[in-house]
C-alpha positions as CSV (number, residue, x, y, z in Angstrom):
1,X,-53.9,-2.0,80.1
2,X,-57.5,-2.3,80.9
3,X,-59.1,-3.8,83.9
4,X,-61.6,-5.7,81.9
5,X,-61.4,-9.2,81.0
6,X,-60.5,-9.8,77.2
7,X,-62.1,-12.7,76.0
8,X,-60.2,-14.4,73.0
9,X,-61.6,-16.7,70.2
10,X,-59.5,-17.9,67.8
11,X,-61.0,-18.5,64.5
12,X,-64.6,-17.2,63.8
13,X,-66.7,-20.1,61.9
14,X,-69.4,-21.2,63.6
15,X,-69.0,-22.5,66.8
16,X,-66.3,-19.5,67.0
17,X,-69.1,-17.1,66.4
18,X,-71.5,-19.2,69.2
19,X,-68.5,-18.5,71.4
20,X,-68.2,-14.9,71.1
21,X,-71.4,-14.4,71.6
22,X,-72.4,-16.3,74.5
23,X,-69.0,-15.8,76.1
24,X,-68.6,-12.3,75.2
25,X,-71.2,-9.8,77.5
26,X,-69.1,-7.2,79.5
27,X,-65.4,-8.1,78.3
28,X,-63.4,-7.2,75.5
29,X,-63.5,-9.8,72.6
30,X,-60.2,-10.4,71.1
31,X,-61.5,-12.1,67.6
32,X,-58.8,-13.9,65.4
33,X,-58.7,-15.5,61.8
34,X,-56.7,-16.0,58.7
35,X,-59.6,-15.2,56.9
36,X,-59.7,-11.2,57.4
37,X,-62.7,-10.7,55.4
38,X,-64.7,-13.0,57.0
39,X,-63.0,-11.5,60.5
40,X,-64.2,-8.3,60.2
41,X,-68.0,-9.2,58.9
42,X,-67.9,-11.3,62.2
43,X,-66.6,-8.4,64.2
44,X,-69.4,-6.3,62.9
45,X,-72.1,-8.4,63.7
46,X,-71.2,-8.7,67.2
47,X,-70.1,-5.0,67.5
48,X,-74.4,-4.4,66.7
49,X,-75.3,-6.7,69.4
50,X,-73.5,-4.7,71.8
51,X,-70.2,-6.4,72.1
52,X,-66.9,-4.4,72.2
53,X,-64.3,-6.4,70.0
54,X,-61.4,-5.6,68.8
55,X,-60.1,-7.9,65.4
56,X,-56.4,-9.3,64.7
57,X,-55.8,-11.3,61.8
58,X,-53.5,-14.6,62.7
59,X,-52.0,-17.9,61.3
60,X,-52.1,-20.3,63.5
61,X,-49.2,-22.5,62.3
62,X,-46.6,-19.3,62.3
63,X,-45.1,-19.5,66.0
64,X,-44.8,-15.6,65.1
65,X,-48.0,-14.8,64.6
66,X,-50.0,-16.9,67.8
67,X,-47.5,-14.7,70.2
68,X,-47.9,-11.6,68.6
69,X,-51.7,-12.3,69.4
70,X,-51.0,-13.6,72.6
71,X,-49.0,-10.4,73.4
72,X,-51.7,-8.1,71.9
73,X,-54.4,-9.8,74.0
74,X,-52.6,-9.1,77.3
75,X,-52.4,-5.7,76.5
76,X,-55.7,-5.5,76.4
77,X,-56.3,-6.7,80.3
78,X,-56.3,-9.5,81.6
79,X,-56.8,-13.0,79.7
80,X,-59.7,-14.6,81.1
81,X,-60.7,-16.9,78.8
82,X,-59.0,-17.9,75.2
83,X,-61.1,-20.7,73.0
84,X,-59.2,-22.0,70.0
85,X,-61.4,-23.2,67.0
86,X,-59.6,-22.3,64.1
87,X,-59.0,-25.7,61.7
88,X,-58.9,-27.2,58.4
89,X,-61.0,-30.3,58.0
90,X,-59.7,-33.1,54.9
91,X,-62.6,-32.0,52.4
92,X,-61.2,-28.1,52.8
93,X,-57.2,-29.2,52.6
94,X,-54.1,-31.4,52.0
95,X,-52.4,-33.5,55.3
96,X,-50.1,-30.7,55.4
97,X,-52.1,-27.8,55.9
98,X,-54.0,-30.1,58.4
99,X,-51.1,-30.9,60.1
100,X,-49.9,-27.5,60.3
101,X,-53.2,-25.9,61.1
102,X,-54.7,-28.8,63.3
103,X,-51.9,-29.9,65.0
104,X,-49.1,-27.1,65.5
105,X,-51.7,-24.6,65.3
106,X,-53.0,-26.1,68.3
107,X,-49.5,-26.5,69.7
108,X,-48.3,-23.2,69.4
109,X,-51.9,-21.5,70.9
110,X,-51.3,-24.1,74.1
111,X,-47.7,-22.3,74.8
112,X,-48.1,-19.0,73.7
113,X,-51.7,-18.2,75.6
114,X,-49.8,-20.1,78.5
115,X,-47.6,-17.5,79.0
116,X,-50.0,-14.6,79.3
117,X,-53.1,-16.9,80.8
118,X,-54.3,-14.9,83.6
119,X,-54.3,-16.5,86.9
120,X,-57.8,-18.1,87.7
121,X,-58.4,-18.0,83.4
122,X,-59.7,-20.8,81.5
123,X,-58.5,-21.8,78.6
124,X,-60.4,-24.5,75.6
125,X,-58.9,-26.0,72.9
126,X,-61.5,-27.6,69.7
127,X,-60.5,-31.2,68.6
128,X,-63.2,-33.7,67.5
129,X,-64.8,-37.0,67.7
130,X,-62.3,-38.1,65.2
131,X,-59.5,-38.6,67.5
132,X,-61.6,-41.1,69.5
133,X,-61.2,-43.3,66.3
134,X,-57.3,-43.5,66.4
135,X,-56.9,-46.3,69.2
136,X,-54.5,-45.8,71.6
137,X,-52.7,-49.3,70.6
138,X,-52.2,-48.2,67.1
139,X,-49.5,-45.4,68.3
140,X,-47.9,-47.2,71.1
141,X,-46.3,-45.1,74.4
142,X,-43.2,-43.9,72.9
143,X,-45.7,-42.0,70.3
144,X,-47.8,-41.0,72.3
145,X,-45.3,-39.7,74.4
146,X,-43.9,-38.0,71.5
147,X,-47.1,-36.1,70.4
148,X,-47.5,-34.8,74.0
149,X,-44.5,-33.5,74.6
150,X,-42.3,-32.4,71.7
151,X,-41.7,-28.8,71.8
152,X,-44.3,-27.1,68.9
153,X,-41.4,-26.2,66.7
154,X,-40.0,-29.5,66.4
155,X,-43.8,-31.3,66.1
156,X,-43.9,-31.6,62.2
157,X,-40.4,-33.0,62.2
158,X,-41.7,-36.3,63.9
159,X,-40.9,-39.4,61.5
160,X,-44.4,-41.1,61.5
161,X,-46.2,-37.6,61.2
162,X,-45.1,-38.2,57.6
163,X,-47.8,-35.7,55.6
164,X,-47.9,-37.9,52.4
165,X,-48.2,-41.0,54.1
166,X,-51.2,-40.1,56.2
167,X,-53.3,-38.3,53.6
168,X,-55.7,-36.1,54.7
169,X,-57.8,-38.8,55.7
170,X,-55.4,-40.2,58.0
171,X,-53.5,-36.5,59.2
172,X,-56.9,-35.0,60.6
173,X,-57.7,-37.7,63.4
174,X,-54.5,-38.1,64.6
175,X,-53.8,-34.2,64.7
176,X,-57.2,-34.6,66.8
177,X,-56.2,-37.0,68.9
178,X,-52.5,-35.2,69.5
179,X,-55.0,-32.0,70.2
180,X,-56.3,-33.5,73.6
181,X,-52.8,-35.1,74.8
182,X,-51.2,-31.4,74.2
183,X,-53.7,-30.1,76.5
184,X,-53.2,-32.8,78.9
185,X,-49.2,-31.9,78.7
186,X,-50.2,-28.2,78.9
187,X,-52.8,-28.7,82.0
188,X,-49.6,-28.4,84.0
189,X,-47.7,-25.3,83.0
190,X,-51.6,-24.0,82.8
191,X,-51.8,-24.6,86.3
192,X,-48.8,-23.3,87.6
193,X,-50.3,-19.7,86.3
194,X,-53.1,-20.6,88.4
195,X,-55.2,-21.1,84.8
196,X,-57.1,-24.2,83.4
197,X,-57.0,-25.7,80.0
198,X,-59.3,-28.2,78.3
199,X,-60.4,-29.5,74.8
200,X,-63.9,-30.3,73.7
201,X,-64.4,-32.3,70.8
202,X,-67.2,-31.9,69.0
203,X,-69.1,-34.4,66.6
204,X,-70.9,-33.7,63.6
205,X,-71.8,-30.2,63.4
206,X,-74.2,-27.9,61.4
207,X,-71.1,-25.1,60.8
208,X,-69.9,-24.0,57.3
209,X,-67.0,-27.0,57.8
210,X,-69.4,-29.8,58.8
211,X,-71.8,-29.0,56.0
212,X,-69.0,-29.3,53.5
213,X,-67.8,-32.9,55.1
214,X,-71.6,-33.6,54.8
215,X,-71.8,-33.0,51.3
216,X,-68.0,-34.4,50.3
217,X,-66.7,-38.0,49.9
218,X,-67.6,-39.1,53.9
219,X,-71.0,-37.6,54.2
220,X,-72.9,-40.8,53.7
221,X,-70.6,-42.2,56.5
222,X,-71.2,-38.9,58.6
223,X,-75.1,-39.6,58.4
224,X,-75.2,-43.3,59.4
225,X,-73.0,-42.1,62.4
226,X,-75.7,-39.7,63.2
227,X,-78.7,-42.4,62.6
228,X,-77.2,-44.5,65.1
229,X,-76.3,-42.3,68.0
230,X,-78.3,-41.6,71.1
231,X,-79.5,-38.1,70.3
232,X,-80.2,-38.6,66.6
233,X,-79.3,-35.8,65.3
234,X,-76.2,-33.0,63.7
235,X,-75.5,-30.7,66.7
236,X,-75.4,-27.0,66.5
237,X,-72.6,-24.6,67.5
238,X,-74.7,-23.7,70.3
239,X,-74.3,-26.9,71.6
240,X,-70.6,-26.5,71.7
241,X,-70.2,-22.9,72.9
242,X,-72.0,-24.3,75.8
243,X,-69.8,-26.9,76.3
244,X,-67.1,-24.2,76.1
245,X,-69.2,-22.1,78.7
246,X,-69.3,-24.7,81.2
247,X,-65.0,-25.6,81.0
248,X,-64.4,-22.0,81.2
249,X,-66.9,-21.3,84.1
250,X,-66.6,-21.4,87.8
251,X,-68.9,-25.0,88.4
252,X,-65.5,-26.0,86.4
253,X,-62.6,-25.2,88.5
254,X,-61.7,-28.6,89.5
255,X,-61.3,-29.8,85.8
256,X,-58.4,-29.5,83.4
257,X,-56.3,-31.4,81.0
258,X,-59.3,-33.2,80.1
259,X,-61.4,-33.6,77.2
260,X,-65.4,-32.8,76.7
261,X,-66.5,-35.5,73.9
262,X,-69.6,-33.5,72.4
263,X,-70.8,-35.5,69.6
264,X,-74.6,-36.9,70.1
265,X,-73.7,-39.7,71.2
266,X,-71.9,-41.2,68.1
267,X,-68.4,-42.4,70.0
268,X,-71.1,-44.3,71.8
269,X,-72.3,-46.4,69.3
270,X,-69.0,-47.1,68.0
271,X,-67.9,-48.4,71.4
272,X,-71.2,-50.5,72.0
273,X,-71.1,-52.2,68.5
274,X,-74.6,-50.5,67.3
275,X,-72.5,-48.5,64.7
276,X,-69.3,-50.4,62.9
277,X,-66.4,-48.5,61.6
278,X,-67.2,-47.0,58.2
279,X,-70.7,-46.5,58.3
């Protein structure tokens, strides 16, 4: 095992790639995704700026496969930092994949990075803006409750987390919003490794997924949420890595199980009245 820092990004779209590249300079980038091609093309890139990365290729919902990453990253040296951005949006997949992708994916990253986590590492998981849509009221404390701290394996089997009930449209922002109350739950075993774990949810971004919800069925809805917020305008992936780069930095060591809303403003103008639900 080596005595440098591995650095590990999991899923290597856009904001992934922002990640690894800000994140990256004198450690060893662990880079993970389904998509091998598109993994190694990534890995390539980076390698040409300088970076030393190593590539594994990983599904996110297969318990199996997150620890056999996790395990692969700890051999490496010590786990500094892990940043989990691998998803599936509704224009790209069925509430199924969402909620195997989005929600257990998420799940199973939290516990399995938790157990290799090095002590004073950082960990940050990507939700989005969309789970500041599901109000609290709607699910209730035993919910709630339920979406914190079922064990991962056991998270699909929930009743009301019923795949062809919700619909795509309903399965992503509640995966979201279950995305920042697992790290809440986690914050704790986190800690006791002497680690930190926190979720930043982005808003609309300019990435490969954000231009396809753009251009699908809620784009018009996407833009009048952009007209109305403070800033204005679609954010970029280098607006989240550094959201990412502050969380896992040392001016954040007194933050964790908390959430970093990064999304122009938009949640804003929800909660003010200036933008209405629906455009």
């Amino acid at each position: 095992m080596s005595s440098t820092n591995v650095i590990v990004v999991i899923g290597v779209g856009g904001m992934g790639q922002a990640v690894a590249r800000r994140q990256g300079a004198g450690s060893s980038l662990l880079l993970a995704d389904f998509d091998e091609k598109l993994l190694e093309s990534v890995a390539d890139d980076l390698r040409g700026q300088g970076h030393s990365v190593v590539t594994r290729a990983v599904d996110v919902s297969s318990r199996a496969s997150v620890a056999a990453l996790a395990d692969a990253a700890a051999e490496l040296g010590p786990v500094a930092q892990v940043v989990h951005t691998a998803g599936l949006s509704p224009v790209q997949a069925p509430a199924k994949a969402i909620l195997a992708v989005d929600l257990l994916g998420t799940a199973l990253v939290l516990e399995e990075f938790g157990r290799v986590i090095a002590p004073g590492g950082a960990g940050v998981m990507i939700a989005s803006m969309a789970g500041y849509m599901v109000p609290p009221a709607a699910l209730g404390a035993d919910l709630e409750q339920a979406l914190a701290h079922t064990p991962a394996d056991d998270l699909l089997d929930l009743p009301f987390l019923d795949a062809d009930r919700l619909g795509a449209q309903g399965a992503y922002p509640l995966a979201k919003y279950a995305n920042r109350l697992r790290v809440q739950a986690a914050s704790h075993d986190w800690g006791r490794r002497g680690a930190r774990v926190n979720s930043v949810s982005p808003g609309v971004i300019s990435t490969p997924m954000g231009r396809q919800e753009l251009a699908g069925d809620s784009g018009a809805q996407m833009r009048a949420m952009v007209e109305a917020s403070g800033t204005g305008r679609v954010g970029t992936p280098d607006d989240i890595a550094a959201a990412a780069a502050f969380l896992l930095g040392p001016g954040a060591t007194f933050i964790t199980g908390n959430d970093l809303l990064v999304d122009g403003g938009v949640v804003a103008a929800l909660r003010s009245g200036r933008l209405t639900p629906g455009g």
